[in-house]
C-alpha positions in Angstrom: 66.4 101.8 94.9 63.8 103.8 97.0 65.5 105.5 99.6 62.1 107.6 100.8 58.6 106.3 102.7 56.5 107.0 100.3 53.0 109.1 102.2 50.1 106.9 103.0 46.7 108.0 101.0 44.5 105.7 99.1 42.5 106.4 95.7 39.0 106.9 96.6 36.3 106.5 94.1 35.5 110.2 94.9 39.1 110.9 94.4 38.8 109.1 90.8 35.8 111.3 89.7 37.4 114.1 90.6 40.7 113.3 88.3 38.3 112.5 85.7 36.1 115.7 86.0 39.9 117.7 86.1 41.4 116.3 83.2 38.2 117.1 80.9 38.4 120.8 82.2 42.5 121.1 82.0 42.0 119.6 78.3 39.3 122.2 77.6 41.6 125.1 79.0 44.3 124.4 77.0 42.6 123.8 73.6 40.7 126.7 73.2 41.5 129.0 75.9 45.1 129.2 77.2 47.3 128.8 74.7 48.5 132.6 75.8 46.9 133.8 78.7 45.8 137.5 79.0 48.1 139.7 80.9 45.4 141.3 82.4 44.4 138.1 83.3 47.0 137.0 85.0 47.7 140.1 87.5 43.9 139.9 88.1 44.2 136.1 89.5 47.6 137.0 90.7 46.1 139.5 93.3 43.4 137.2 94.0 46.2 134.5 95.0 47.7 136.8 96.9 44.8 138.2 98.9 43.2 135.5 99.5 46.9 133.1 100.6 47.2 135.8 102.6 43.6 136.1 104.5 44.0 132.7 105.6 46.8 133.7 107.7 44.7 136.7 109.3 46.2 139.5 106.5 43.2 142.5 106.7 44.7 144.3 103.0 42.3 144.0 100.4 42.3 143.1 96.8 42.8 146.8 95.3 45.4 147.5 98.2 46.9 144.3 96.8 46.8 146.3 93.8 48.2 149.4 94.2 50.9 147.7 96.1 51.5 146.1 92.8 52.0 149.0 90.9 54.3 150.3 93.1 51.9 152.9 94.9 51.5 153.9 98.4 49.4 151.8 100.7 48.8 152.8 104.2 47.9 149.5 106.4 49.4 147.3 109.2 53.6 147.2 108.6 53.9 143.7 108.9 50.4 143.4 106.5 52.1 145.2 103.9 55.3 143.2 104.5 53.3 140.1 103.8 52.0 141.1 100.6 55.1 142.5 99.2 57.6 139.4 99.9 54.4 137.4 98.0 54.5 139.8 95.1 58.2 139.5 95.1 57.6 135.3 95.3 55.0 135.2 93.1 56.5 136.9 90.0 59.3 134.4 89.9 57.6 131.8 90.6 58.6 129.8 86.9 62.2 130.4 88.4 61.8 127.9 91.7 61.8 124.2 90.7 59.2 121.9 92.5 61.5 119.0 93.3 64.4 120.8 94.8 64.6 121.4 98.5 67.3 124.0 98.0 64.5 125.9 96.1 62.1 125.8 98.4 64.0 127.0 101.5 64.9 130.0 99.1 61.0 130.6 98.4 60.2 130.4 102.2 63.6 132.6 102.8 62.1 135.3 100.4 58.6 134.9 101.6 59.1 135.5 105.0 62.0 138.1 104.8 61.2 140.8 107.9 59.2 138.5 109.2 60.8 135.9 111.0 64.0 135.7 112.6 65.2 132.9 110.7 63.2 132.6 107.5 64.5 129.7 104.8 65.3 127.3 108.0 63.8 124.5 109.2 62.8 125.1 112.8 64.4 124.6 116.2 62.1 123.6 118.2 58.8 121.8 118.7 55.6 123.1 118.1 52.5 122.6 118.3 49.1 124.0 116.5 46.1 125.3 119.2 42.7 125.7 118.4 40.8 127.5 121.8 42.4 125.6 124.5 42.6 122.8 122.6 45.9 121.5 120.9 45.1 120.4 117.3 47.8 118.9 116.0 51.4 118.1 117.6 54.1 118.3 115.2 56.9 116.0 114.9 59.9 116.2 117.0 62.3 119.2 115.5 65.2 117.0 115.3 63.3 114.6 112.6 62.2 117.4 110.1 65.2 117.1 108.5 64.7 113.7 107.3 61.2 113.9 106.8 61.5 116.9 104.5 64.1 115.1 102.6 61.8 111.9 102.5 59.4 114.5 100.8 61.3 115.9 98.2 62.5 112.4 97.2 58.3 111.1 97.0 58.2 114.5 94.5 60.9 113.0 92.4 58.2 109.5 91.9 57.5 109.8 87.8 55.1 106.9 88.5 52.7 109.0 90.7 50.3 111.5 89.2 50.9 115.1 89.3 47.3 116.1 91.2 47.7 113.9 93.6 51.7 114.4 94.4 50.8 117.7 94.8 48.0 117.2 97.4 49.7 115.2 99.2 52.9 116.9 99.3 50.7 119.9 100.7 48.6 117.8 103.6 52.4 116.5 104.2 54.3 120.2 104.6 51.3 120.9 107.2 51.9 118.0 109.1 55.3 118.3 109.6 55.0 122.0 110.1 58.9 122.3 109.1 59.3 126.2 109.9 57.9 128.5 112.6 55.7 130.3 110.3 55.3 130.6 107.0 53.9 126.8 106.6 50.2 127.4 105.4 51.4 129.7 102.5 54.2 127.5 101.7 51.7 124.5 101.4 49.6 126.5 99.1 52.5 128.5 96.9 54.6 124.8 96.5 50.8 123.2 95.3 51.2 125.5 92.7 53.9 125.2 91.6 53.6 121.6 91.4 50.5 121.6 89.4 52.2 124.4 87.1 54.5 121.8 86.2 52.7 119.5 84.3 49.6 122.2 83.5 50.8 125.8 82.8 47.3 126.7 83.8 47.8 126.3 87.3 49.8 129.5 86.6 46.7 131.3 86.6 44.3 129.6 88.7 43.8 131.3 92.3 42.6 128.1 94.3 43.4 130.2 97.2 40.4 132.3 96.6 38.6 128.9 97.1 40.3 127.2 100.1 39.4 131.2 101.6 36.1 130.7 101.2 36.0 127.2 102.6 38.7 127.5 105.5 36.4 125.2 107.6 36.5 122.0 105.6 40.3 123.0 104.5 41.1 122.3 108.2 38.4 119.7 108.6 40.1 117.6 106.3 44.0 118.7 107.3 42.2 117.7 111.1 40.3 114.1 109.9 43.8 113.3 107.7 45.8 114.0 110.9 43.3 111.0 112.9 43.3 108.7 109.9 46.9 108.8 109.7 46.7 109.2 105.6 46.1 112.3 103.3 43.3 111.0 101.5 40.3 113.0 103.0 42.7 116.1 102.5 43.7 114.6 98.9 39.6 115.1 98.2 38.7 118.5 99.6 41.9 119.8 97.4 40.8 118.4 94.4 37.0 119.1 94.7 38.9 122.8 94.9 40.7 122.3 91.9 38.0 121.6 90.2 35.6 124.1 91.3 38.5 126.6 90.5 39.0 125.6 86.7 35.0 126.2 86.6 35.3 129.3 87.5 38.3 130.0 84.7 36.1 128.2 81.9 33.2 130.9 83.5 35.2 133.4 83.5 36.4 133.0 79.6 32.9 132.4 78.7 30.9 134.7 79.9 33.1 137.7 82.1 35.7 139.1 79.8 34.7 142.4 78.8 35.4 143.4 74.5 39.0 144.7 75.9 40.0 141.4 77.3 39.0 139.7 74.0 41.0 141.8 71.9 43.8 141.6 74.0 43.5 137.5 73.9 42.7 137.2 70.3 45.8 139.1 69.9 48.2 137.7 71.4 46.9 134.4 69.5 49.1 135.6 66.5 46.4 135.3 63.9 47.1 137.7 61.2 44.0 138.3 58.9 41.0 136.4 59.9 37.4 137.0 59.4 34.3 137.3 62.2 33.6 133.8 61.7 37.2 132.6 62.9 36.8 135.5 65.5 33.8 133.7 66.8 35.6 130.3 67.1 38.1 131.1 69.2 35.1 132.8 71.9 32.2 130.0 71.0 29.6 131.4 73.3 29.5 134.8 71.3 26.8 136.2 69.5 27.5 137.4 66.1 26.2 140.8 67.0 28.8 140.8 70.4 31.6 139.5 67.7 30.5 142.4 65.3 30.8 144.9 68.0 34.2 143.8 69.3 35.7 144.1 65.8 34.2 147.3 65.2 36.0 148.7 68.8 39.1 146.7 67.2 39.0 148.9 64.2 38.2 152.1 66.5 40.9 151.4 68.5 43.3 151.0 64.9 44.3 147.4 66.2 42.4 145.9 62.5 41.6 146.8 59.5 39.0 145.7 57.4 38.2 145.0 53.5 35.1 144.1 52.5 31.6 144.1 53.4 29.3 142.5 56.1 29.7 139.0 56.5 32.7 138.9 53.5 34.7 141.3 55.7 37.8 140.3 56.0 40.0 141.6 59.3 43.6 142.3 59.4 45.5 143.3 62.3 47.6 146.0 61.8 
């Protein structure tokens, strides 16, 4: 027996195309790109996450601050700047180690999150609020005393096997903004728990900064969180997200076709476990490389004593050492 209100939203045929469009590019990803993801490229989108999660709330460090925070080197900046980005480096890195459905999770991930930064991080909060834009207030939140129950209500819709994952996890994000559980904290919350609800079901999402996106269109991310609030549904906020999505696995399919650098290659075609190969086979795993570009990566490979080779020209035959 259902014991939660499930969250009003309907399926637009935008909302449809969008799925559509998602699914093609997630099935792309995984077959001939992601099977194991770069490390290199994974702390790069990692530092964009965080940067730009963190810009949205008004953070001024930038990406190679980010950085050398990340490697553990001195960074002078704002305290409570720095703060910021080193609770979500802390969050971040064990990110595999919350679990999406559990509200005991969660409170942890906000708890860590916000550590030094407010009072009484990893609780709900104790009094109303409400969100002010100019002189205006945008959004009233609900009463204190029901978040509660409406956070459990939540958790329970994120248990529903019968909804799909991209649009649980929209919703679940337009839904954490409108209840505005904590005092702060909520907007990077909203955007670290999407993630980790997409990651899931698609491992991908691992490595996917939609943040950098929802930065770089912070007007229509509170257009729709605004028009969603008058509707009374999610589903204009449901769209914008997953127009991001998308645009965001265009820029990984981009990014693996035309931005890695001969380092980043190797480093992939690696880690893919093939033993002894040749260029052709080399030149299937990156499809958009010239046989000259494949020639000159194996030829760095060798260089670098990663391969060997026997034979000659195309006949050559690559091992890795």
């Amino acid at each position: 027996m259902i014991l939660w209100m499930k969250p009003p939203y309907e399926i637009t045929p935008l909302i449809l195309k969008r799925i559509s469009a998602i699914s093609e590019k997630i099935g792309e990803i995984n077959a001939h790109y992601l099977r194991k993801s770069s490390p290199q490229l994974r702390k790069q989108n990692r530092i964009k996450t965080i940067h730009s999660s963190l810009k949205i709330e008004g953070n001024t460090l930038s990406e190679d601050q980010i950085t050398a925070l990340m490697e553990n080197k001195r960074v002078i900046g704002p305290e409570k700047d720095v703060r910021e980005v080193m609770n979500a480096i802390k969050v971040y890195e064990q990110i595999q180690t919350f679990q999406y459905a559990s509200e005991k999770s969660f409170l942890k991930a906000h708890s860590e999150l916000m550590q030094g930064l407010l009072a009484h991080s990893g609780k709900y909060r104790n009094r109303s609020v409400g969100i002010v834009k100019g002189s205006k207030v945008e959004h009233l939140a609900p009463p204190y005393e029901n978040v509660p129950y409406l956070m459990k209500d939540l958790f329970g819709y994120l248990k529903d096997k019968n909804e799909l994952t991209l649009i649980k996890s929209c919703v679940f994000h337009y839904e954490l903004e409108f209840i505005h559980p904590f005092m702060d904290g909520n907007g990077r919350m909203g955007r670290l728990w999407q993630t980790l609800i997409l990651m899931n079901e698609y491992p991908v999402f691992e490595f996917l900064p939609f943040e950098t996106l929802i930065s770089q269109t912070q007007d229509e991310y509170y257009k729709s969180l605004s028009l969603s609030d008058k509707t009374g549904k999610s589903t204009p906020f449901i769209e914008y997200m997953l127009g991001v999505i998308d645009q965001a696995l265009d820029s990984v399919l981009d990014y693996k076709h035309r931005v890695l650098k001969d380092s980043d290659r190797l480093e992939y075609f690696i880690s893919l476990g093939i033993m002894d190969f040749s260029r052709k086979d080399y030149m299937n795993i990156f499809k958009d490389l010239s046989s000259a570009t494949a020639s000159r990566d194996l030829k760095k490979g060798i260089e670098l004593g990663v391969f060997e080779s026997d034979g000659n020209l195309s006949k050559t035959r690559y091992r890795v050492k």
